[in-house]
Phi, psi and omega in degrees: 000130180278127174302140220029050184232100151266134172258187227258133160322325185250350167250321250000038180301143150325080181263134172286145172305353172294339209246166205238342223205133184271144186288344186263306147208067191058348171294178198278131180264132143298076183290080207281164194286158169276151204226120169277098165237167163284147157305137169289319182319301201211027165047033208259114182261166203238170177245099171311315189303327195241355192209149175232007147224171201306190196246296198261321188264337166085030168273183156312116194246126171325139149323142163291140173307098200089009180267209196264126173328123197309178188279177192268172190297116161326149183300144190279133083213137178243166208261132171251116159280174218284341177300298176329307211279298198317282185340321212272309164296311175240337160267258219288021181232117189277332177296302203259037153254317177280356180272341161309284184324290168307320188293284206297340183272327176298311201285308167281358174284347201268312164311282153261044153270004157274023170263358159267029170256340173248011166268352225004071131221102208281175149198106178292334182314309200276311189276026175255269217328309167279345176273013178276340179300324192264349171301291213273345181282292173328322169283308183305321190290324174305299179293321121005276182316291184320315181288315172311299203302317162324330203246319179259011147306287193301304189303297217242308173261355195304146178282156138311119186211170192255125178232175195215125139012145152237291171202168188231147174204167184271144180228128193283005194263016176241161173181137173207128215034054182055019174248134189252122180293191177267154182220098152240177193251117195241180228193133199208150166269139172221194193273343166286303216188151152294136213205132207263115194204179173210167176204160187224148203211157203252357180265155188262337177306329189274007158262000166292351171276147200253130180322115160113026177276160187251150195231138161270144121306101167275165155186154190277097179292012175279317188208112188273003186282339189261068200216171184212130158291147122257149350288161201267161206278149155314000000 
């Protein structure tokens, strides 16, 4: 979008923000307020109001909070970049970063505490004790794994579907640096059935959106656990 420009909604003439009346056919223009959101991709915030993909990564940028639904998610097979994938599996994913941590710390610690069995000075405590790091470092990397894969499945291969708001609220049972995400809950149609999920996201901008905003959905109809908004929220 070109700075100090709107177009007309109902023509999609080209207006400047001085005039209230599109010059082409008289309808009203909107002139929008300014809006900040962050990018999902990379979490870069944008001036919404002026761009509709990002500054720095060229994705796709959430809807202003309360407008109308974006046009539909581009044809599958769809392309992520490769900074995302990493993020989405690993820098930003805090379970399989601390099951990554319990592994690399459980495992040599677990090794040698079996070298008092060739010592004979067993201490079954101690080698129960290491082998619980490298247990829960493994499930966590498993179950990780398994959700990240889950999110960029729906994302790059999901079909498209119309989905709605339910509600957004701060949700306290989480917290990092003494900040708490947003946690909301949607709603998405398939051809069975109607199916209920929730996500949870960091721009405090998503809490201006309102119960009943309508949302695109990807999602795997094989496994409705294998869904995403698009484009995905900060």
């Amino acid at each position: 979008m070109k700075r100090g420009i709107t177009k007309c909604e109902w023509c999609l003439t080209e207006n400047s923000n001085n005039t209230t009346r599109c010059v082409n056919c008289g309808g009203p223009v909107a002139v929008l307020e300014p809006w900040i959101l962050q990018c999902g991709w990379c979490k870069t915030s944008n001036r919404r109001d002026q761009v509709s993909h990002c500054i720095n990564c060229g994705g796709q940028l959430p809807s202003i909070p309360g407008s109308s639904r974006q046009p539909e998610p581009p044809k599958r097979p769809r392309h992520l970049n490769t900074a995302y994938k990493i993020k989405v599996k690993y820098t930003g994913n805090a379970s399989m970063m601390i099951g990554i941590i319990f592994l690399v710390i459980g495992i040599p610690s677990f090794i040698l505490s079996m070298f008092g069995i060739f010592n004979g000075t067993i201490n079954f405590s101690y080698i129960l004790f290491t082998l619980m790091f490298p247990i829960i470092g493994f499930f966590l990397v498993k179950r990780s794994n398994k959700k990240s894969n889950q999110k960029l499945n729906a994302l790059q291969l999901g079909i498209p579907t119309r989905g709605v708001i339910q509600k957004v609220y701060i949700d306290t049972s989480q917290s990092i640096n003494k900040k708490h995400p947003l946690k909301i809950e949607y709603e998405f149609s398939t051809p069975s059935r109607t199916y209920h999920d929730t996500v949870r996201v960091w721009d405090r901008v998503n809490l201006k959106r309102p119960s009943g905003e309508h949302i695109w959905v990807v999602f795997n109809p094989e496994n409705l656990k294998e869904n995403n908004l698009w484009p995905p929220l900060a």
